[in-house]
TORBA-959935 format. One record per atom (N, C-alpha, C): residue in one letter; residue number from 0; x negated, z, y; atom name. Coordinates in nm, 3 decimals. Each point is the difference from the previous one (the first is absolute). Example, Ala and Ser with C-alpha at 12.3 -4.5 7.8 and 13.67 -1.06 7.14 Angstrom:
<mikols>
mikol code->A | pos->0 | east->-1.319 | up->0.780 | north->-0.569 | site->N
mikol code->A | pos->0 | east->0.089 | up->0.000 | north->0.119 | site->CA
mikol code->A | pos->0 | east->-0.090 | up->0.000 | north->0.120 | site->C
mikol code->S | pos->1 | east->0.035 | up->-0.072 | north->0.105 | site->N
mikol code->S | pos->1 | east->-0.082 | up->0.006 | north->0.119 | site->CA
mikol code->S | pos->1 | east->0.077 | up->0.073 | north->0.109 | site->C
</mikols>
This chain:
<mikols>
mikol code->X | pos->0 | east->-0.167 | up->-2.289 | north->-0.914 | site->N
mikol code->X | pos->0 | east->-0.032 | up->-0.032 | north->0.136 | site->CA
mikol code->X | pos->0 | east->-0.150 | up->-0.016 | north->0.010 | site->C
mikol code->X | pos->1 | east->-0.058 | up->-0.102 | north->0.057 | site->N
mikol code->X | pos->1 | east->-0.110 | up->-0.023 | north->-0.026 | site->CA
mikol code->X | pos->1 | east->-0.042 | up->0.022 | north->0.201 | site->C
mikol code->X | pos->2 | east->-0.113 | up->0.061 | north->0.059 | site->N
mikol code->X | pos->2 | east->-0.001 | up->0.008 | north->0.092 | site->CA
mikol code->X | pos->2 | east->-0.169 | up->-0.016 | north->0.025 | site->C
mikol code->X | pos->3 | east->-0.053 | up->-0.079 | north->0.138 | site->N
mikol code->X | pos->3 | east->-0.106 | up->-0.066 | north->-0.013 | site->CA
mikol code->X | pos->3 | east->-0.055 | up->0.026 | north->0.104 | site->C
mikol code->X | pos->4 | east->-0.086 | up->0.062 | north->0.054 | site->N
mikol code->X | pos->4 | east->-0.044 | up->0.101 | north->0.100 | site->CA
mikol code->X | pos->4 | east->-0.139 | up->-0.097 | north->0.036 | site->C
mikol code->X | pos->5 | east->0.007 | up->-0.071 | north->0.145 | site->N
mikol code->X | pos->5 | east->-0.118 | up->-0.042 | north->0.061 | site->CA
mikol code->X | pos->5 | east->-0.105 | up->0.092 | north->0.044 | site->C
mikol code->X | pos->6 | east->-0.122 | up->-0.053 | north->0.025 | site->N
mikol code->X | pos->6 | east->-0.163 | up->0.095 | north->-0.035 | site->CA
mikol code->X | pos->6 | east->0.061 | up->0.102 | north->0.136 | site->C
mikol code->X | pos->7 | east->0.045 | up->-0.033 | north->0.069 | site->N
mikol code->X | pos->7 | east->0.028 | up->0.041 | north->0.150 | site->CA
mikol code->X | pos->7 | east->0.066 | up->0.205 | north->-0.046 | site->C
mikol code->X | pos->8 | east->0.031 | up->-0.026 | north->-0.097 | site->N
mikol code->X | pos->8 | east->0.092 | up->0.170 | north->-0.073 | site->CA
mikol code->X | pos->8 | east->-0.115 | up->0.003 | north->-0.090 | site->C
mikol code->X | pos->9 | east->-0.049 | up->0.160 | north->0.019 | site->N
mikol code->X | pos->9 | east->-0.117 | up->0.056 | north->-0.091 | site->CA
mikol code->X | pos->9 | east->0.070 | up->0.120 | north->-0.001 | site->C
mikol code->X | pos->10 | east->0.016 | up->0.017 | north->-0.153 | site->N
mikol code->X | pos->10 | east->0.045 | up->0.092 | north->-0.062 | site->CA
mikol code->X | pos->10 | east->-0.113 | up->0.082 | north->-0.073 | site->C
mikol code->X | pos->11 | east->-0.003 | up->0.136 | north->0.064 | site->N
mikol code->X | pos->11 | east->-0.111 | up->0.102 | north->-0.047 | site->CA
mikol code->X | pos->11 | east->0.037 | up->0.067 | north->-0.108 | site->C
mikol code->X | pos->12 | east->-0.079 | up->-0.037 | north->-0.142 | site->N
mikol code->X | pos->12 | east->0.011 | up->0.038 | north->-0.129 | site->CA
mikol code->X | pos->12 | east->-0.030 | up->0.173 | north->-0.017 | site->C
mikol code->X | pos->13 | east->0.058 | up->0.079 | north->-0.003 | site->N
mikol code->X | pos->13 | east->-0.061 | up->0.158 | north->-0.013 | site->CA
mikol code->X | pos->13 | east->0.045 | up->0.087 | north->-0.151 | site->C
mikol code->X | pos->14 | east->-0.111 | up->0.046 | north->-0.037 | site->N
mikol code->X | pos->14 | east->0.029 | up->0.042 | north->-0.126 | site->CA
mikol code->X | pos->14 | east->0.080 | up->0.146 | north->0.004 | site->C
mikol code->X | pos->15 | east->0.025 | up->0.036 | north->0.067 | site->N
mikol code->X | pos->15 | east->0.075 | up->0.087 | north->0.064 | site->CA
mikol code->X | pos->15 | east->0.135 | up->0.048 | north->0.012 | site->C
mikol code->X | pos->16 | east->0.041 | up->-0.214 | north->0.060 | site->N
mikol code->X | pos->16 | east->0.160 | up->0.016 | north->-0.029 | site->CA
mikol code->X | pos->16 | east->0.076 | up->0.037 | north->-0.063 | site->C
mikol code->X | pos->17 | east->0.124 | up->0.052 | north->-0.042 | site->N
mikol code->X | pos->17 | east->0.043 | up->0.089 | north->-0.093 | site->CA
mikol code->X | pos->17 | east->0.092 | up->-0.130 | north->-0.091 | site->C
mikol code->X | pos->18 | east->-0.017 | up->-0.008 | north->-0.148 | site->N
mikol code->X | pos->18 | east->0.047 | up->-0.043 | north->-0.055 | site->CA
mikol code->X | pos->18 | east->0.194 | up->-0.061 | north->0.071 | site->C
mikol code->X | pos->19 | east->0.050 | up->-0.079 | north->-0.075 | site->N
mikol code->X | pos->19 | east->0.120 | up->-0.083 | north->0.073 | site->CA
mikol code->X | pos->19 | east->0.118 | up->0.118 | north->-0.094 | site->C
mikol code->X | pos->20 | east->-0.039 | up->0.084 | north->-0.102 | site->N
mikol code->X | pos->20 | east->0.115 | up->0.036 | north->-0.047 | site->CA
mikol code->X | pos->20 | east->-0.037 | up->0.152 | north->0.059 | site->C
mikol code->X | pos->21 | east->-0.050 | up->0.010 | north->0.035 | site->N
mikol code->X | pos->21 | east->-0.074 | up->0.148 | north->0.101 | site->CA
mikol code->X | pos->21 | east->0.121 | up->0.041 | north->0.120 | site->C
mikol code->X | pos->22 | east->0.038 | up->-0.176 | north->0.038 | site->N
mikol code->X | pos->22 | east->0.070 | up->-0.003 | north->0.163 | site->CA
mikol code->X | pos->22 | east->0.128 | up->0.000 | north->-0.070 | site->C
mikol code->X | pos->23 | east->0.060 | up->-0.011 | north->-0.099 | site->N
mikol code->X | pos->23 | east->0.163 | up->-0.064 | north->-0.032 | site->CA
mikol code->X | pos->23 | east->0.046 | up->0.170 | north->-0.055 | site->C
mikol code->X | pos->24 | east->-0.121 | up->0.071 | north->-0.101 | site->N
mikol code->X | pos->24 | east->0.011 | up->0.134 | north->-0.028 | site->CA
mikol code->X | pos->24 | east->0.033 | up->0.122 | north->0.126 | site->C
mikol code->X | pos->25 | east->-0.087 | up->-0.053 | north->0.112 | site->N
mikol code->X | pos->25 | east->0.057 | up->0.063 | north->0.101 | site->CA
mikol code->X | pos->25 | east->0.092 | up->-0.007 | north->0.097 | site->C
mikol code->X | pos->26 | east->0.050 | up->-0.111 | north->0.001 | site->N
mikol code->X | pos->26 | east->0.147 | up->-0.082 | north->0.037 | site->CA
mikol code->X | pos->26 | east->0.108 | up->0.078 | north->-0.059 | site->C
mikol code->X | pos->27 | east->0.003 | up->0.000 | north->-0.168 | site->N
mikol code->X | pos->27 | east->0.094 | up->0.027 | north->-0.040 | site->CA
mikol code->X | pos->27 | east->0.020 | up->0.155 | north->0.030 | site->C
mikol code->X | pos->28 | east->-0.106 | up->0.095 | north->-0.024 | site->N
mikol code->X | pos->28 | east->-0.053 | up->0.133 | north->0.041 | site->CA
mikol code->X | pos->28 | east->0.163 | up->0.044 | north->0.137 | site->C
mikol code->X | pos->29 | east->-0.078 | up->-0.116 | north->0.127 | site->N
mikol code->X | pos->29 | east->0.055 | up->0.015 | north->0.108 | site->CA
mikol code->X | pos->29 | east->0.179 | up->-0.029 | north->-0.021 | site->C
mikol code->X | pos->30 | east->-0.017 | up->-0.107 | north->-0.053 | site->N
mikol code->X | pos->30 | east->0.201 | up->-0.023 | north->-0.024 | site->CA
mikol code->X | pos->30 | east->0.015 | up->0.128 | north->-0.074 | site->C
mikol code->X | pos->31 | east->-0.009 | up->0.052 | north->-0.087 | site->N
mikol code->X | pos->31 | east->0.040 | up->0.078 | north->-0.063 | site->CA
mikol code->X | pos->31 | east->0.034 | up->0.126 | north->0.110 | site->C
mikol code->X | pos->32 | east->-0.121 | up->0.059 | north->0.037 | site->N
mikol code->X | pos->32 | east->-0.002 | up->0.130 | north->0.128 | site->CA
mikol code->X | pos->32 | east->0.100 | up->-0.053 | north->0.110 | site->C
mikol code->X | pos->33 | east->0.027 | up->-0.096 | north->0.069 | site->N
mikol code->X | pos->33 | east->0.078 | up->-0.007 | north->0.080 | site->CA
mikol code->X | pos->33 | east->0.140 | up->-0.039 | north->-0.063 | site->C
mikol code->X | pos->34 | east->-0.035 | up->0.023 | north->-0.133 | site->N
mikol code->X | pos->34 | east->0.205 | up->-0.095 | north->-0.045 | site->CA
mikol code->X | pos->34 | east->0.010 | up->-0.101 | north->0.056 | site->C
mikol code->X | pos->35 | east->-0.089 | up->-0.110 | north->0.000 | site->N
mikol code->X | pos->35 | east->0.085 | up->-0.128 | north->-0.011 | site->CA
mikol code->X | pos->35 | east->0.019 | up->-0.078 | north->-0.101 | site->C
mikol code->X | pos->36 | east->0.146 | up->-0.060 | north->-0.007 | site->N
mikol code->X | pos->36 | east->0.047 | up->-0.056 | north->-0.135 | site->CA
mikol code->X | pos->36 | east->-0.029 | up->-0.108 | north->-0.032 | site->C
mikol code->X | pos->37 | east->-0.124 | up->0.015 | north->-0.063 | site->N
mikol code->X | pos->37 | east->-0.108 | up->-0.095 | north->-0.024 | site->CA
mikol code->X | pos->37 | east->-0.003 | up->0.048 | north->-0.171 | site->C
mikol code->X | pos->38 | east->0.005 | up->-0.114 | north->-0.090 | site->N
mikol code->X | pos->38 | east->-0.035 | up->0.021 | north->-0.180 | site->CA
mikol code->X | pos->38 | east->-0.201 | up->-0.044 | north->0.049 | site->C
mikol code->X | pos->39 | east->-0.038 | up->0.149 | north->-0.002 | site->N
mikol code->X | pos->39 | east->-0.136 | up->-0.025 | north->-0.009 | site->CA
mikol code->X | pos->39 | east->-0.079 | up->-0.061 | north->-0.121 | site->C
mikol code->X | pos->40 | east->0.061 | up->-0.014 | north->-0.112 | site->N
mikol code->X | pos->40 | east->-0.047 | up->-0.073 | north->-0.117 | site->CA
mikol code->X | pos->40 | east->0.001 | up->-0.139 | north->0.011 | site->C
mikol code->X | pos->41 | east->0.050 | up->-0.086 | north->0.080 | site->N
mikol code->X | pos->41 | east->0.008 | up->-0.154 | north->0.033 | site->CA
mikol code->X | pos->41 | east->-0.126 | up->-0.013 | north->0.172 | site->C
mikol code->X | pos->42 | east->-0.029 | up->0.118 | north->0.013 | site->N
mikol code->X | pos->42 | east->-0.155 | up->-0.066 | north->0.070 | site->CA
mikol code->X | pos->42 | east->-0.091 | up->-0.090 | north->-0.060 | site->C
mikol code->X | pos->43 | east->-0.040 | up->-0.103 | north->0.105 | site->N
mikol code->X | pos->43 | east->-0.112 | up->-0.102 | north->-0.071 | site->CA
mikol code->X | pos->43 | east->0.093 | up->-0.087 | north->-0.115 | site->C
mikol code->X | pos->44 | east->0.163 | up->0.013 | north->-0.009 | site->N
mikol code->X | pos->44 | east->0.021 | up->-0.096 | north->-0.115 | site->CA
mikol code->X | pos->44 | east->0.031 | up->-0.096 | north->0.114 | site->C
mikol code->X | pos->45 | east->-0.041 | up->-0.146 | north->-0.040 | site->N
mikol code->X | pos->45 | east->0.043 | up->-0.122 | north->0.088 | site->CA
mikol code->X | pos->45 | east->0.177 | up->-0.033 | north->-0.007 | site->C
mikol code->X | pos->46 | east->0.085 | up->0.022 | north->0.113 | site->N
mikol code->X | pos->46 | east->0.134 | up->-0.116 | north->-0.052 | site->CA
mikol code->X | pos->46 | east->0.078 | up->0.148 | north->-0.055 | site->C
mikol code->X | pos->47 | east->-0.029 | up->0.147 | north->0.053 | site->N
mikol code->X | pos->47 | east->0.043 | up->0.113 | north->-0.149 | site->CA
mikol code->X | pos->47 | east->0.167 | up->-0.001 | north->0.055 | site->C
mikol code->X | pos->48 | east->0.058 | up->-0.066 | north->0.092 | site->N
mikol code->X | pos->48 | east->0.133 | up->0.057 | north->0.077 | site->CA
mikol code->X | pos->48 | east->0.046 | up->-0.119 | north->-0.039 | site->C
mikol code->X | pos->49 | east->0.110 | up->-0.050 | north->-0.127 | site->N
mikol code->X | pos->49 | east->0.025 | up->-0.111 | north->-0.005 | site->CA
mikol code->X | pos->49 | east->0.177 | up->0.027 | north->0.085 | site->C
mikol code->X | pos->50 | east->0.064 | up->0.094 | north->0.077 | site->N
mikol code->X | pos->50 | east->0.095 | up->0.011 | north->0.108 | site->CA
mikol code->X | pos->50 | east->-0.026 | up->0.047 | north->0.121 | site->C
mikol code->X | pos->51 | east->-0.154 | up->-0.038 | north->0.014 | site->N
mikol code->X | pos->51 | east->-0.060 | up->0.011 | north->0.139 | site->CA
mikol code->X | pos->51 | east->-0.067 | up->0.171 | north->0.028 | site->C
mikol code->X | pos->52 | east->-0.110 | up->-0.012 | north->0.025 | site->N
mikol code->X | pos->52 | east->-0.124 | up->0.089 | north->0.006 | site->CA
mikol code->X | pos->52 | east->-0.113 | up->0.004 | north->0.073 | site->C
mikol code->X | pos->53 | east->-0.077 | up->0.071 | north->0.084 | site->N
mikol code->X | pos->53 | east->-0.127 | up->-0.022 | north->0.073 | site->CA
mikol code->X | pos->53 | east->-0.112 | up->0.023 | north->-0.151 | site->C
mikol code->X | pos->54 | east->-0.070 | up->-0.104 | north->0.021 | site->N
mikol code->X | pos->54 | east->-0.111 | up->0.008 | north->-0.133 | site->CA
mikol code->X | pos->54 | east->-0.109 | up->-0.017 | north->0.083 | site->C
mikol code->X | pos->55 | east->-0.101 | up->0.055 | north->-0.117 | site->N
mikol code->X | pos->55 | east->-0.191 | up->0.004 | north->0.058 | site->CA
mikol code->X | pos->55 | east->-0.059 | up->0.022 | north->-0.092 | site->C
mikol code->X | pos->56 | east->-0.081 | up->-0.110 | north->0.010 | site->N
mikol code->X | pos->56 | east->-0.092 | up->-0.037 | north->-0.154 | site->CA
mikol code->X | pos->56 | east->-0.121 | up->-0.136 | north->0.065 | site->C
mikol code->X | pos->57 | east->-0.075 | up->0.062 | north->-0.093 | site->N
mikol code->X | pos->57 | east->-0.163 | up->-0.111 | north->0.041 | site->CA
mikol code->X | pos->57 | east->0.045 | up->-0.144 | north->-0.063 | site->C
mikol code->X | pos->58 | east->-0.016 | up->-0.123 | north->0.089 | site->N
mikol code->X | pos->58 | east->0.010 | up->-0.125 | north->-0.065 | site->CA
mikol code->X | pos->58 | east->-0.151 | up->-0.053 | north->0.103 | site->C
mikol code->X | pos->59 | east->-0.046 | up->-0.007 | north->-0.199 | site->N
mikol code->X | pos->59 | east->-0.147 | up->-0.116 | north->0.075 | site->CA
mikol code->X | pos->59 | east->-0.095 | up->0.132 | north->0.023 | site->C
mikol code->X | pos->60 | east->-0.041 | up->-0.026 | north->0.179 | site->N
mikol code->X | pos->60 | east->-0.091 | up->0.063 | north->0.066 | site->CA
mikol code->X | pos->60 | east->0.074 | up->0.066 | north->0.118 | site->C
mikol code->X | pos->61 | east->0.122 | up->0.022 | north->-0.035 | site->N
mikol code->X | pos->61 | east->0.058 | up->0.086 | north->0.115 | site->CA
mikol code->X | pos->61 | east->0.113 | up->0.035 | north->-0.024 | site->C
mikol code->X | pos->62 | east->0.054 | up->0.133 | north->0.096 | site->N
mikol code->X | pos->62 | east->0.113 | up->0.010 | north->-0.057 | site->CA
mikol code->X | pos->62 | east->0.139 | up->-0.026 | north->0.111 | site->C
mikol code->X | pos->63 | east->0.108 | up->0.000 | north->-0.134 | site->N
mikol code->X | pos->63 | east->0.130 | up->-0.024 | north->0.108 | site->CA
mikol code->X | pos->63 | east->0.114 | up->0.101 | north->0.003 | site->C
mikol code->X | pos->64 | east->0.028 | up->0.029 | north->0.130 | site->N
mikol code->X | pos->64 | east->0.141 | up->0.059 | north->0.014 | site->CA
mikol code->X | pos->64 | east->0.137 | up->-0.027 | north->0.031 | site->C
mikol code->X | pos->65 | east->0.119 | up->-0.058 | north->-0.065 | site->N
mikol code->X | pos->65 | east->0.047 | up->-0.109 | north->0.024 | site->CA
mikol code->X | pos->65 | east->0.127 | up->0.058 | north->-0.073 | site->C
mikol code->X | pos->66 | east->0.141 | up->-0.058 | north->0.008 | site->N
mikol code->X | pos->66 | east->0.120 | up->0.045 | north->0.024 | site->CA
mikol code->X | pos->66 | east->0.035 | up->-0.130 | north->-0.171 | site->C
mikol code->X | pos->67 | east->0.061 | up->0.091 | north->-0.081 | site->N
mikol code->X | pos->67 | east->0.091 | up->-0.140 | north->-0.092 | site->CA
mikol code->X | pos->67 | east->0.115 | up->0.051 | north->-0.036 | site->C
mikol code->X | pos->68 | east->0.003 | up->-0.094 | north->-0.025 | site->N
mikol code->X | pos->68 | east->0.133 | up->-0.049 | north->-0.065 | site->CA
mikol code->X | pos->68 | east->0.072 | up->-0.098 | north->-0.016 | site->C
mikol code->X | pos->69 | east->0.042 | up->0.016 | north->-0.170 | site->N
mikol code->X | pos->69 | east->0.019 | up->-0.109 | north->-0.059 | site->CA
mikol code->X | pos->69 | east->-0.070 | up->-0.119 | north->-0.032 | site->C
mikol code->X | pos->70 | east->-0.189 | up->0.045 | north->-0.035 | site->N
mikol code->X | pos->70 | east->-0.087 | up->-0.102 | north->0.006 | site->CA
mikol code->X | pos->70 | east->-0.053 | up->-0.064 | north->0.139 | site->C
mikol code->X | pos->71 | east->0.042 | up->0.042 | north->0.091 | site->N
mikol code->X | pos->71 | east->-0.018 | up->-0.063 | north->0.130 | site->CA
mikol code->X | pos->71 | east->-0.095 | up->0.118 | north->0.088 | site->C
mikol code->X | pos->72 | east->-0.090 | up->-0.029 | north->0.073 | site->N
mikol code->X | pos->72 | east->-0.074 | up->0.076 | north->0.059 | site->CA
mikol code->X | pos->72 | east->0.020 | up->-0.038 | north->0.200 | site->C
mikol code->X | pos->73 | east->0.013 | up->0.120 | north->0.035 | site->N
mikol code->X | pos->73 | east->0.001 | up->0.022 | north->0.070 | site->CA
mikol code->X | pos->73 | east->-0.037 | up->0.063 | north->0.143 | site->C
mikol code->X | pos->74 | east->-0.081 | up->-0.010 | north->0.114 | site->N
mikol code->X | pos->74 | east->-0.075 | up->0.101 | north->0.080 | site->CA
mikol code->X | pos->74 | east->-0.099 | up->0.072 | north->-0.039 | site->C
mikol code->X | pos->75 | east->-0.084 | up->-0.119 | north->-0.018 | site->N
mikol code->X | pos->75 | east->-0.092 | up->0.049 | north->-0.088 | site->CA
mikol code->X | pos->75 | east->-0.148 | up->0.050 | north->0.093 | site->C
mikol code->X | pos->76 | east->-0.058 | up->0.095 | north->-0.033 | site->N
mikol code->X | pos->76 | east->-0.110 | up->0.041 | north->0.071 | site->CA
mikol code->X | pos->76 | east->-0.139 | up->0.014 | north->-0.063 | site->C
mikol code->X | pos->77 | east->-0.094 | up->-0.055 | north->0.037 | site->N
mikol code->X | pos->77 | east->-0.146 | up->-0.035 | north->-0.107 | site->CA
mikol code->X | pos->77 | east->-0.130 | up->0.056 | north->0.054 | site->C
mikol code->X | pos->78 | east->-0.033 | up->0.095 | north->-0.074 | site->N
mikol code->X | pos->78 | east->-0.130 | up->0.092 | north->0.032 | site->CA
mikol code->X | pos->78 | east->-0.095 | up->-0.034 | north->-0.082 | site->C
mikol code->X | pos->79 | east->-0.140 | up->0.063 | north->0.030 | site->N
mikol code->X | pos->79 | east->-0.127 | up->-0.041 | north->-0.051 | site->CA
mikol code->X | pos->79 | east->-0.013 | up->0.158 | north->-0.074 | site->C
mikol code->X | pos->80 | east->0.081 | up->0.087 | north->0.011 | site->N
mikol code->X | pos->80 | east->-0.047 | up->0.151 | north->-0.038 | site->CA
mikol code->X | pos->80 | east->0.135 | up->0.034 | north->-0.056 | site->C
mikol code->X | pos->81 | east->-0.019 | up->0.092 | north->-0.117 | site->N
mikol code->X | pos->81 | east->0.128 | up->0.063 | north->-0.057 | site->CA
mikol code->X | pos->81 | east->0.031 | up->0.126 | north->0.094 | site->C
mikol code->X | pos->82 | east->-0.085 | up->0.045 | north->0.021 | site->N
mikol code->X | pos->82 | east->0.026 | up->0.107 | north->0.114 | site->CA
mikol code->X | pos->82 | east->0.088 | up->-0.023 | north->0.080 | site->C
mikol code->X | pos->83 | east->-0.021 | up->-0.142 | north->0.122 | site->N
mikol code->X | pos->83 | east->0.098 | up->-0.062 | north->0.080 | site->CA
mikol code->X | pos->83 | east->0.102 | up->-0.025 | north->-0.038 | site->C
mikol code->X | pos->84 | east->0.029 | up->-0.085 | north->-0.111 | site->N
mikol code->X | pos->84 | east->0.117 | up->-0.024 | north->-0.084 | site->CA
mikol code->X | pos->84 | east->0.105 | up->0.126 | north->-0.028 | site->C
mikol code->X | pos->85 | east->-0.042 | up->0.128 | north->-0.001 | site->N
mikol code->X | pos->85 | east->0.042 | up->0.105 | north->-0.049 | site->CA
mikol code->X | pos->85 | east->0.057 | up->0.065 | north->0.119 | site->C
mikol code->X | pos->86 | east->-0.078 | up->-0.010 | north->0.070 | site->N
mikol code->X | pos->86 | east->0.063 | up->0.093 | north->0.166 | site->CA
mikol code->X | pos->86 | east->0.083 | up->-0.104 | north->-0.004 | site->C
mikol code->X | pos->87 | east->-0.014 | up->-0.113 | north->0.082 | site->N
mikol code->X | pos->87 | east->0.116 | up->-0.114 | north->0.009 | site->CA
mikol code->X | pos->87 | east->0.091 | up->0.024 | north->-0.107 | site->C
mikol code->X | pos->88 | east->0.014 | up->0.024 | north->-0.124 | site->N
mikol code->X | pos->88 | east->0.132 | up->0.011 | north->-0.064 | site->CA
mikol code->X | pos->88 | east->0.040 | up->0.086 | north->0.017 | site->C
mikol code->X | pos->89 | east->-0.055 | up->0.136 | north->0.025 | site->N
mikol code->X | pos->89 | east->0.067 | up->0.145 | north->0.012 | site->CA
mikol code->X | pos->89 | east->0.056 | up->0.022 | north->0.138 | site->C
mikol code->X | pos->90 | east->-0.067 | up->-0.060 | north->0.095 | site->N
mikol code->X | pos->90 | east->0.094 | up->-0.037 | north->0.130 | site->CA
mikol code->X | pos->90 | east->0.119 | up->-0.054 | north->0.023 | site->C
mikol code->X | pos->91 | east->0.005 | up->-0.146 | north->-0.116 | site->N
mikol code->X | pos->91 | east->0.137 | up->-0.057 | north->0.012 | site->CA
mikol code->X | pos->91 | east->0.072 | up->0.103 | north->-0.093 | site->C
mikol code->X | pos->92 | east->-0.037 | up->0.101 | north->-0.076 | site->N
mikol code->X | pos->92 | east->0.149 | up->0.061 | north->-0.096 | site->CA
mikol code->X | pos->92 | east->0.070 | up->0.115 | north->0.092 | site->C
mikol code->X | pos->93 | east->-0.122 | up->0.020 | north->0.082 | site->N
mikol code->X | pos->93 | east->0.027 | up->0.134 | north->0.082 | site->CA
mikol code->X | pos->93 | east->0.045 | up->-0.008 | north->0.120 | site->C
mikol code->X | pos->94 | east->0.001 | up->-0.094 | north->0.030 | site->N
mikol code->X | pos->94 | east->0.042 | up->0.010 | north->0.178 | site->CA
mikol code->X | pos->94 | east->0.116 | up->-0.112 | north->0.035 | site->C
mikol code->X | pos->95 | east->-0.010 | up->-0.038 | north->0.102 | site->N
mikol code->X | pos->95 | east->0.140 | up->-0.057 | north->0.030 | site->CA
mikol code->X | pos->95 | east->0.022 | up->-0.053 | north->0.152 | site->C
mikol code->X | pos->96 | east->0.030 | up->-0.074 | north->0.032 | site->N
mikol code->X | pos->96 | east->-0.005 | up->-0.059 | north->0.135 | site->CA
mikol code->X | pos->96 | east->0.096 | up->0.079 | north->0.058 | site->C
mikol code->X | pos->97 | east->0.151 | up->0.033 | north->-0.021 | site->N
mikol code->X | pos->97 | east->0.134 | up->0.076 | north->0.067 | site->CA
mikol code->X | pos->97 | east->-0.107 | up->0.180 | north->-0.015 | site->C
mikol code->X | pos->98 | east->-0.083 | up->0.025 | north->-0.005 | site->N
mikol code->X | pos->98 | east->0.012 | up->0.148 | north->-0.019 | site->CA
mikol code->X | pos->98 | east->-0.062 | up->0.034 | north->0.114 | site->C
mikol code->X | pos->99 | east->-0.031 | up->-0.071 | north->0.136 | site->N
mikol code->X | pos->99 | east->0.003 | up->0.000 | north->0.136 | site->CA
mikol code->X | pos->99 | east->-0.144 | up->0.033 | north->0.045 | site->C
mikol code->X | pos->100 | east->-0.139 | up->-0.031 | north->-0.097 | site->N
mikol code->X | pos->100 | east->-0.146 | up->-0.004 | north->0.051 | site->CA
mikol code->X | pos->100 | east->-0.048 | up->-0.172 | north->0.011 | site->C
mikol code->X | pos->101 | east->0.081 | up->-0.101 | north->0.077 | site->N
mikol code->X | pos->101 | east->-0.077 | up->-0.111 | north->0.052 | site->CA
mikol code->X | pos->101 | east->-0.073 | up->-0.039 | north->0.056 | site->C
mikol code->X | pos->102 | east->-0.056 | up->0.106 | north->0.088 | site->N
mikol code->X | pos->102 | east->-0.099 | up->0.005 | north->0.095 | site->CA
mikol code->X | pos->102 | east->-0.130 | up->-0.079 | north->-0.092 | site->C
mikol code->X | pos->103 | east->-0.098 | up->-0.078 | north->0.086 | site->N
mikol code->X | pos->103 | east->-0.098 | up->-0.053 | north->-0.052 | site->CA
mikol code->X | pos->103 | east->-0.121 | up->0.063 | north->-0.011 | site->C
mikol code->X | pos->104 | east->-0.085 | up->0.039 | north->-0.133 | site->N
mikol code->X | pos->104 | east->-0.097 | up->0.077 | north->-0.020 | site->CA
mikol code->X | pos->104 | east->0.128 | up->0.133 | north->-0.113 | site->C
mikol code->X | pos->105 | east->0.092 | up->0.005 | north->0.003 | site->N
mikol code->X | pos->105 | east->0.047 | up->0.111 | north->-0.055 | site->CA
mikol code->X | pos->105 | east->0.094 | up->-0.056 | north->-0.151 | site->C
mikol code->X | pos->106 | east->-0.015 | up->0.134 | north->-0.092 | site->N
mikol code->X | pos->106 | east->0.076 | up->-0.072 | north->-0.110 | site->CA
mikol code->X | pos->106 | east->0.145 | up->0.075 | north->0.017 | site->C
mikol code->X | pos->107 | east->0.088 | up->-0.111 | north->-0.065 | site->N
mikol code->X | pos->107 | east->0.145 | up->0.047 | north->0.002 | site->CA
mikol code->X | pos->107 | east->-0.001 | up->0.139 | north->-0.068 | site->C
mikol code->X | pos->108 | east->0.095 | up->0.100 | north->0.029 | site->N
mikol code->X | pos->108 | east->0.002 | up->0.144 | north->-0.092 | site->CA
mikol code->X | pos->108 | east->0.046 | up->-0.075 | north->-0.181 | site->C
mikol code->X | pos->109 | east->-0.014 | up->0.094 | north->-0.025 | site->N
mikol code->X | pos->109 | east->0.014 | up->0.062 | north->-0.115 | site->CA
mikol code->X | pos->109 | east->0.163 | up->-0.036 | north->-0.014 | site->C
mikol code->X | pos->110 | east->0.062 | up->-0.108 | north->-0.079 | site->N
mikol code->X | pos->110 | east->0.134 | up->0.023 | north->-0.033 | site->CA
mikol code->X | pos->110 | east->0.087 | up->0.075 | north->-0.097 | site->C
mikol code->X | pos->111 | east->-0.108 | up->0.115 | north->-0.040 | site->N
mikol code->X | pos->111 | east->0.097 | up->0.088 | north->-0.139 | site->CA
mikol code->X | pos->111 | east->0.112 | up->0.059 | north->0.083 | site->C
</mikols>
């Protein structure tokens, strides 16, 4: 995915930021503590659910969070930060639209 950002987006370089495998280590950290049935060893692999899977992995200069299966990608969501990428995936494993927090500003509960 090649993505091409006009002068108008200034992206602040900080030496600071925490490495991209920093955010997927603590992802998996989190699936693990809450039990969700997530194979934390296929983080960051591109395409890792070949019978359908939420995947997250850096392509290019950003990363994606995005639904496959069977080679086909799906609902896909594209951040400038692995950090972002990481909350956004740990949100979709954990929560759930039926578990009755729709209200706007609030996250759905917890579906364990």
């Amino acid at each position: 995915m090649k993505m091409e950002w006009s002068e108008v987006y200034e992206f602040v370089q900080t030496p600071l930021e925490p490495v991209p495998d920093w955010a997927l280590r603590e992802l998996a950290q989190e699936l693990q503590r809450l039990k969700i049935d997530v194979d934390v060893r296929l983080l960051g692999v591109p395409d890792a659910f070949p019978d359908g899977g939420w995947c997250i992995h850096q392509e290019d200069d950003v990363w994606l969070v995005y639904h496959s299966e069977r080679g086909r990608r799906s609902g896909p969501a594209i951040f400038t930060s692995s950090f972002d990428a990481a909350n956004f995936y740990l949100w979709c494993r954990a929560s759930h639209p039926k578990n009755g927090n729709g209200d706007v500003g609030r996250l759905p509960k917890f579906k364990g």
